[in-house]
N, CA, C and O atoms as a printed pandas DataFrame, in Angstrom:
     atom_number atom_name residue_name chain_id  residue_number  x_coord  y_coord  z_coord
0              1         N          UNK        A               1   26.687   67.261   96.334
1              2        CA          UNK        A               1   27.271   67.197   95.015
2              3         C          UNK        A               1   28.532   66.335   95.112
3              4         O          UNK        A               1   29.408   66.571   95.943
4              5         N          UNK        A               2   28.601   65.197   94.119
5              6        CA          UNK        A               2   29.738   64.621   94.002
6              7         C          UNK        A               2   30.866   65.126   93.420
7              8         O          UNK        A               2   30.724   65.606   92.295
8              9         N          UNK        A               3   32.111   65.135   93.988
9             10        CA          UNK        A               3   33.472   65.488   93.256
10            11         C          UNK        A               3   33.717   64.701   92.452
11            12         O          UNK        A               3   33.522   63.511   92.699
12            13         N          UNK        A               4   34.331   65.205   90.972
13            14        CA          UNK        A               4   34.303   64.170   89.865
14            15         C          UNK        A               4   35.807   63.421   89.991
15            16         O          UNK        A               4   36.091   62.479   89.251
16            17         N          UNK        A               5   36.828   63.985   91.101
17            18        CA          UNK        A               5   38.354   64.037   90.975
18            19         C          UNK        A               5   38.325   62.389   91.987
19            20         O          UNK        A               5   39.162   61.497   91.850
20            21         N          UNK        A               6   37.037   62.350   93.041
21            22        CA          UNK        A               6   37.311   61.613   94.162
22            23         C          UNK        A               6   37.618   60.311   93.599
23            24         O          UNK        A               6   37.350   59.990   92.442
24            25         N          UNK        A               7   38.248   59.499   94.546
25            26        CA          UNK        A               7   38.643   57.870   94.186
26            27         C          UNK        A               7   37.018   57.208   94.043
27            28         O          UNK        A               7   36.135   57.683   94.757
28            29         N          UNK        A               8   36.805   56.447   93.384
29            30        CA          UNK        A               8   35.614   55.536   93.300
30            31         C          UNK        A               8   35.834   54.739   94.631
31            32         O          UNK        A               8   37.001   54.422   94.863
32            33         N          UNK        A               9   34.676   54.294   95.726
33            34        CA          UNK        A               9   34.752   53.801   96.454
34            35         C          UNK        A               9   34.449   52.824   96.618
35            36         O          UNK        A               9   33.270   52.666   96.299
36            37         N          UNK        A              10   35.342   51.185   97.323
37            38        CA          UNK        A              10   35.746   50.141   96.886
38            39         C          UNK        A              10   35.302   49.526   97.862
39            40         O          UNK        A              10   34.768   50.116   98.801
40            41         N          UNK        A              11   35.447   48.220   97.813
41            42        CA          UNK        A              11   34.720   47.221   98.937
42            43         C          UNK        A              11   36.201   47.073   99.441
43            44         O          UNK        A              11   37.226   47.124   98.761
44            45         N          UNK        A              12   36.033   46.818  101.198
45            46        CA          UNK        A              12   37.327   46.603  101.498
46            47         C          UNK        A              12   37.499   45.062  101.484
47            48         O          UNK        A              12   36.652   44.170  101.441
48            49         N          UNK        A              13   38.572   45.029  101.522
49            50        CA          UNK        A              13   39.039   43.359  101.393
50            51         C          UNK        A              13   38.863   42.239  102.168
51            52         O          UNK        A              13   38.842   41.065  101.798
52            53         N          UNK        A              14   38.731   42.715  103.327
53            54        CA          UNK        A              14   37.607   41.782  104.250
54            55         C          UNK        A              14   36.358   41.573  103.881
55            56         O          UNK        A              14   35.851   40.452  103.924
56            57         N          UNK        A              15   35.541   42.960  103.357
57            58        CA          UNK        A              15   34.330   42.166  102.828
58            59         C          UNK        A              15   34.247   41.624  101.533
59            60         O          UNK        A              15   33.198   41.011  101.330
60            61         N          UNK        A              16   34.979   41.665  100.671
61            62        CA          UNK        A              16   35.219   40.560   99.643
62            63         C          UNK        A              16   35.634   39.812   99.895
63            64         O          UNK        A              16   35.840   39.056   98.945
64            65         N          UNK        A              17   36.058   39.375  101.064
65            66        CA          UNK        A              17   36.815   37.615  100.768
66            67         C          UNK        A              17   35.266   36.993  101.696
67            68         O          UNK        A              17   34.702   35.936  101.416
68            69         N          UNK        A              18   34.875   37.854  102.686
69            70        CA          UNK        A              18   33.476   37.497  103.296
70            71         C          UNK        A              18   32.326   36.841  102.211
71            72         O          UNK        A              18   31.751   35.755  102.289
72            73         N          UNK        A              19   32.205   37.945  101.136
73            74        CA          UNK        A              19   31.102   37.676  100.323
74            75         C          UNK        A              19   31.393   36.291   99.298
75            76         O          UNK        A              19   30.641   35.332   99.127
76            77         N          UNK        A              20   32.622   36.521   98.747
77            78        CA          UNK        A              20   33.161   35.318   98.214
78            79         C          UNK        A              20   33.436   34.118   99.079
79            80         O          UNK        A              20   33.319   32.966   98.661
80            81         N          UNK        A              21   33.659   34.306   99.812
81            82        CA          UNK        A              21   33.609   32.689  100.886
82            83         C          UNK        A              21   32.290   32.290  100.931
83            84         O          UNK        A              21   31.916   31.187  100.532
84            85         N          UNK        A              22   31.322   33.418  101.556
85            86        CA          UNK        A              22   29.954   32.538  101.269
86            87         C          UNK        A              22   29.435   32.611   99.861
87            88         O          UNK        A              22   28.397   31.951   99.815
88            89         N          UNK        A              23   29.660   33.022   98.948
89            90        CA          UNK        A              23   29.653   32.641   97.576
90            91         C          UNK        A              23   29.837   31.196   97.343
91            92         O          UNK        A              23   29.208   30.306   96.770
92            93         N          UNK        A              24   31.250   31.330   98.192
93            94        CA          UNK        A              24   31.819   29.956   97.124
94            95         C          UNK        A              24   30.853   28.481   97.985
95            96         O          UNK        A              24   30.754   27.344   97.525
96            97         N          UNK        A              25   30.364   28.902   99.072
97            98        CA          UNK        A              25   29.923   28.061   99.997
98            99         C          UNK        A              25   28.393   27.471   99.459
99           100         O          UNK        A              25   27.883   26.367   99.649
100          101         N          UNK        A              26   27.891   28.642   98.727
101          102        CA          UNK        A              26   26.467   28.355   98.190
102          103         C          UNK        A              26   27.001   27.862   96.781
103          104         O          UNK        A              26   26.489   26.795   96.443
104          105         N          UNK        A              27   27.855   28.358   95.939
105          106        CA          UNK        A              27   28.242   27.055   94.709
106          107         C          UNK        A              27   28.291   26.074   95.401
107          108         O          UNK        A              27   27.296   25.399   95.665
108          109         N          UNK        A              28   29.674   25.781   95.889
109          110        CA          UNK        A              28   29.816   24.179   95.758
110          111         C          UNK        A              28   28.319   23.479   96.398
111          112         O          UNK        A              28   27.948   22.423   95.884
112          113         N          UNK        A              29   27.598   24.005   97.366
113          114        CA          UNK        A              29   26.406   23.509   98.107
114          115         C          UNK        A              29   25.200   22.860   96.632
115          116         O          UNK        A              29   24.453   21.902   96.432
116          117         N          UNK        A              30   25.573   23.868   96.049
117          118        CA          UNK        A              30   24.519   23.624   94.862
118          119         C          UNK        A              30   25.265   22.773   93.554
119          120         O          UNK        A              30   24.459   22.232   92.797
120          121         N          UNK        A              31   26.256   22.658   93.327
121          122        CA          UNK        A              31   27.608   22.259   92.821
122          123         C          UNK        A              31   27.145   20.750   92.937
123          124         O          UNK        A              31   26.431   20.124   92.154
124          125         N          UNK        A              32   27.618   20.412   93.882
125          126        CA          UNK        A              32   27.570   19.016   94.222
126          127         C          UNK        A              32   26.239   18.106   94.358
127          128         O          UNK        A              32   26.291   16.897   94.137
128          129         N          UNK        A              33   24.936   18.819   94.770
129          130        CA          UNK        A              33   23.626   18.670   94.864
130          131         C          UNK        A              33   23.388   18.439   93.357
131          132         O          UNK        A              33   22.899   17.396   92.924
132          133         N          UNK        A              34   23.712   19.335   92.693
133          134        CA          UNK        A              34   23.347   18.454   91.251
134          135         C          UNK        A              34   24.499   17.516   90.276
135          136         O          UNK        A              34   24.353   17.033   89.153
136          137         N          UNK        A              35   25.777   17.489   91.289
137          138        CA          UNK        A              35   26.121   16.165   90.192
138          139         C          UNK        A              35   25.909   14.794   90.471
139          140         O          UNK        A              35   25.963   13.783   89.770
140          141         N          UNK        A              36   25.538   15.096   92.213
141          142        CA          UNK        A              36   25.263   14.036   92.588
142          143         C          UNK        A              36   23.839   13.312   91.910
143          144         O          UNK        A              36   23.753   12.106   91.678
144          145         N          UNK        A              37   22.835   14.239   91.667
145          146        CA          UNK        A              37   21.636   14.345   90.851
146          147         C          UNK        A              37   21.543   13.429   89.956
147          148         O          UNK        A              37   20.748   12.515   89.737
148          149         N          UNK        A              38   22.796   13.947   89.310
149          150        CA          UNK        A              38   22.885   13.874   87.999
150          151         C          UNK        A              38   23.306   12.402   87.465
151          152         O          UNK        A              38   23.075   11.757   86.443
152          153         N          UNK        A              39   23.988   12.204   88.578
153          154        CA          UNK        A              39   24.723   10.942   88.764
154          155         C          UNK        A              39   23.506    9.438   88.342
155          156         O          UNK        A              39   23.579    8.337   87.797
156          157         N          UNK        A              40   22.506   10.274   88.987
157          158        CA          UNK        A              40   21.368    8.732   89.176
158          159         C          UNK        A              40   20.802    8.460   87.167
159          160         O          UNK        A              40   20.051    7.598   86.712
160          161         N          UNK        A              41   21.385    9.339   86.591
161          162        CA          UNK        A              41   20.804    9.436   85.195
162          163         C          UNK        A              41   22.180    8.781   84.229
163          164         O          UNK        A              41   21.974    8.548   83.038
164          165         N          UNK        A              42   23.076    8.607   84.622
165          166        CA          UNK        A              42   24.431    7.621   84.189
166          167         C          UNK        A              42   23.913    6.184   83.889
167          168         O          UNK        A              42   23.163    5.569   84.646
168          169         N          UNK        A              43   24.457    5.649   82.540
169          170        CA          UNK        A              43   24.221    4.440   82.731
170          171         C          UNK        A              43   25.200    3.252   83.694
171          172         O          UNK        A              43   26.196    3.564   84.346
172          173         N          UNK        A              44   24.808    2.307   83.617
173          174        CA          UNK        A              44   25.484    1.761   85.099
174          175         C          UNK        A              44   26.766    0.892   84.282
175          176         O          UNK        A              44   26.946   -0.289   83.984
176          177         N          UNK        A              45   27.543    2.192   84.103
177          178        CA          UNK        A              45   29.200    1.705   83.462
178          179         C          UNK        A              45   29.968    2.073   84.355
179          180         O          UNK        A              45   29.587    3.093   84.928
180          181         N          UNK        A              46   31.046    1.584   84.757
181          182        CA          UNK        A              46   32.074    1.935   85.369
182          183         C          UNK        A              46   32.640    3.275   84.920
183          184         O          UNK        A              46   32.618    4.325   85.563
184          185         N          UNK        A              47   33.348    2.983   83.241
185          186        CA          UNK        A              47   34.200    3.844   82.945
186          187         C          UNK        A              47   33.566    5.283   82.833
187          188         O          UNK        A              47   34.087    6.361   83.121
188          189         N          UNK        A              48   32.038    4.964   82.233
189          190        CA          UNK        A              48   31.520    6.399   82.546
190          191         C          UNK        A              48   31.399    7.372   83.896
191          192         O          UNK        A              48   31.645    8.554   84.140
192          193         N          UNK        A              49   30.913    6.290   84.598
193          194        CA          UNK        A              49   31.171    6.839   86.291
194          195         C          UNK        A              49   32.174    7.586   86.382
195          196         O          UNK        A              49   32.044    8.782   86.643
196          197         N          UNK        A              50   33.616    6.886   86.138
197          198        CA          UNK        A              50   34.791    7.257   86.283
198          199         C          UNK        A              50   35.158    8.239   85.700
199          200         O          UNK        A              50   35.625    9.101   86.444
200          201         N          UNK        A              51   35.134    8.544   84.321
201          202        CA          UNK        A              51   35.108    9.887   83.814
202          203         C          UNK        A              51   34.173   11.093   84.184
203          204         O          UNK        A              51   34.703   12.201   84.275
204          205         N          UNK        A              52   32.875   10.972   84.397
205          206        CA          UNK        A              52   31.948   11.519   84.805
206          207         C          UNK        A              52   32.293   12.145   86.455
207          208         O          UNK        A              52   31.444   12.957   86.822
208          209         N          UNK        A              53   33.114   11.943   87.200
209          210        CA          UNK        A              53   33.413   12.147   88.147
210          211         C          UNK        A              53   35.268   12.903   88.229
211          212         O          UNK        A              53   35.848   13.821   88.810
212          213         N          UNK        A              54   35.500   12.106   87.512
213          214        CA          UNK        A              54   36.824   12.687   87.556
214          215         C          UNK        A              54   36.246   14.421   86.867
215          216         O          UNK        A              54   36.668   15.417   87.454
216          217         N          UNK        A              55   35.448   14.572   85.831
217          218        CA          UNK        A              55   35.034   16.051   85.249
218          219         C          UNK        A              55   34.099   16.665   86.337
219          220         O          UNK        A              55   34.024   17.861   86.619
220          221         N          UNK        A              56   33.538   15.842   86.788
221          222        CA          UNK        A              56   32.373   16.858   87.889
222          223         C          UNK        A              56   34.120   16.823   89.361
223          224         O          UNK        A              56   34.193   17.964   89.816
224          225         N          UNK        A              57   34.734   16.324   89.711
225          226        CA          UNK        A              57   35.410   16.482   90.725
226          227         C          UNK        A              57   36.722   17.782   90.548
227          228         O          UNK        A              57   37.343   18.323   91.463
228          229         N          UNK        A              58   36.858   18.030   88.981
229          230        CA          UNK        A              58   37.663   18.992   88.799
230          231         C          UNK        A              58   37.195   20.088   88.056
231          232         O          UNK        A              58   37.903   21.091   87.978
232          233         N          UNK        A              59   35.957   20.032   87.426
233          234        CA          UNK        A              59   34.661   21.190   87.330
234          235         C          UNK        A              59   34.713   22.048   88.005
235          236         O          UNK        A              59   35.126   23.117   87.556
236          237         N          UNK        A              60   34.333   21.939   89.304
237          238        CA          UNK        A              60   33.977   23.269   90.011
238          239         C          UNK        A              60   34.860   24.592   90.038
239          240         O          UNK        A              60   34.390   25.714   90.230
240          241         N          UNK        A              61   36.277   24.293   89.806
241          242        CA          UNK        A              61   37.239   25.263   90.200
242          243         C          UNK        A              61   37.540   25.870   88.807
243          244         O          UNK        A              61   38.441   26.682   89.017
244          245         N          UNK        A              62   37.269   25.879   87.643
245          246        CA          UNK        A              62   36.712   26.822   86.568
246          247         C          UNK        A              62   36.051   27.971   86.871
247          248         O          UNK        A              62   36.525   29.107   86.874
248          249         N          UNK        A              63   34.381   27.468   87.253
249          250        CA          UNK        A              63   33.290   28.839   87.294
250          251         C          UNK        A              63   34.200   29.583   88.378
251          252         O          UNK        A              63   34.454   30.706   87.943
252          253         N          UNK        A              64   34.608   29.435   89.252
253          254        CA          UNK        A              64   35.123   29.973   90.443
254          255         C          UNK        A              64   36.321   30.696   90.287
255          256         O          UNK        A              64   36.868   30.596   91.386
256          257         N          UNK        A              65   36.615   30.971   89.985
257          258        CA          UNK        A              65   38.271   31.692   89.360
258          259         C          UNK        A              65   38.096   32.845   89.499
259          260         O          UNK        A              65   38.783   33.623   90.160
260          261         N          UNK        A              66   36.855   33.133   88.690
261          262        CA          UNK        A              66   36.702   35.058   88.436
262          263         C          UNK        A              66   36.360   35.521   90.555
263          264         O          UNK        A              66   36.577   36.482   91.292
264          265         N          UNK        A              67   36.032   34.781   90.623
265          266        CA          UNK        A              67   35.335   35.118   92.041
266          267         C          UNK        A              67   36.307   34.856   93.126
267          268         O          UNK        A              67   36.041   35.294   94.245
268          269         N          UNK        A              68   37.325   34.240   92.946
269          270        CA          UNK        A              68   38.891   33.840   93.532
270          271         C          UNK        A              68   39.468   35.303   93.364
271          272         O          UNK        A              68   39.571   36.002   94.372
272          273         N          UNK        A              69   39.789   35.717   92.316
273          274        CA          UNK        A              69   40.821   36.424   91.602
274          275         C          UNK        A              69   40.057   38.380   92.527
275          276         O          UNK        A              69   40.708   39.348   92.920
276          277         N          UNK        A              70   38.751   38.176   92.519
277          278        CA          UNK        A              70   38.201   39.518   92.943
278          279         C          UNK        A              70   38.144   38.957   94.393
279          280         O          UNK        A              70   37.878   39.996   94.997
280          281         N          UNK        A              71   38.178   38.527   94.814
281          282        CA          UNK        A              71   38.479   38.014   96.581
282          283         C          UNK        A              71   39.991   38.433   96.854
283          284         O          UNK        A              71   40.296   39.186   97.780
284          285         N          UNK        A              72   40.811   37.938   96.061
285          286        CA          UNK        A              72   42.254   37.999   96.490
286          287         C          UNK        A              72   42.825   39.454   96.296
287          288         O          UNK        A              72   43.878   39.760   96.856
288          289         N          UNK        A              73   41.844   40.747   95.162
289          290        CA          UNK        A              73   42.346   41.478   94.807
290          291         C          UNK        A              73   43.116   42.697   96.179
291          292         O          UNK        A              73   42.888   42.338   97.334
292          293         N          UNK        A              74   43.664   43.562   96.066
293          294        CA          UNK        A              74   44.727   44.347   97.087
294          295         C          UNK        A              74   43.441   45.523   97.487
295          296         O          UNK        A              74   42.369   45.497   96.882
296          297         N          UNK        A              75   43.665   46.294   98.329
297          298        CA          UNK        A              75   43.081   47.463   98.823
298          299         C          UNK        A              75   44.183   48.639   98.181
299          300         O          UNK        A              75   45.381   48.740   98.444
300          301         N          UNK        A              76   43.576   49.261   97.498
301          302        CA          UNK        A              76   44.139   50.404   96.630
302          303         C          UNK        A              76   44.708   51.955   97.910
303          304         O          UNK        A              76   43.892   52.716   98.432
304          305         N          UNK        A              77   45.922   52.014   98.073
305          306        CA          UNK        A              77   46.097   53.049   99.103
306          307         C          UNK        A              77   45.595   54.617   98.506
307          308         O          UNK        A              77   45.884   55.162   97.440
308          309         N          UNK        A              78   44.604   55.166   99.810
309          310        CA          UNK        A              78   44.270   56.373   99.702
310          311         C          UNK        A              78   45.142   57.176  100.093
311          312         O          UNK        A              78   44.934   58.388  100.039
């Protein structure tokens, strides 16, 4: 029987920064695999290139935040 008073039990903080490191390792892996993709479907402009890259080169670190922020979070003292 569970105690209803007990602390909820938490991932410790080593294995969240574990799971989120290889998290973040399989985004960017897949991240970059398709802008590079994506790239071959650009028409052959400079300035688009250039914008198109400058947004895919500072893209990635958006989706990734929530998954930063629960990596970095503290171990709650029992």
């Amino acid at each position: 029987m569970t105690d209803p008073v007990a602390p909820a039990r938490l991932i410790p903080a080593r294995l969240r920064k574990l799971i989120g490191g290889l998290g973040i390792m399989v985004f960017l892996g897949v991240y970059v695999w398709g802008a590079v993709s994506l790239y071959d479907l650009l028409p052959d402009n400079r300035a688009v290139q250039l914008v198109y890259f400058a947004l895919a080169g500072l893209g990635w670190g958006l989706p990734l935040l929530p998954l930063m922020s629960w990596m970095g979070k503290a171990d709650k003292p029992i």
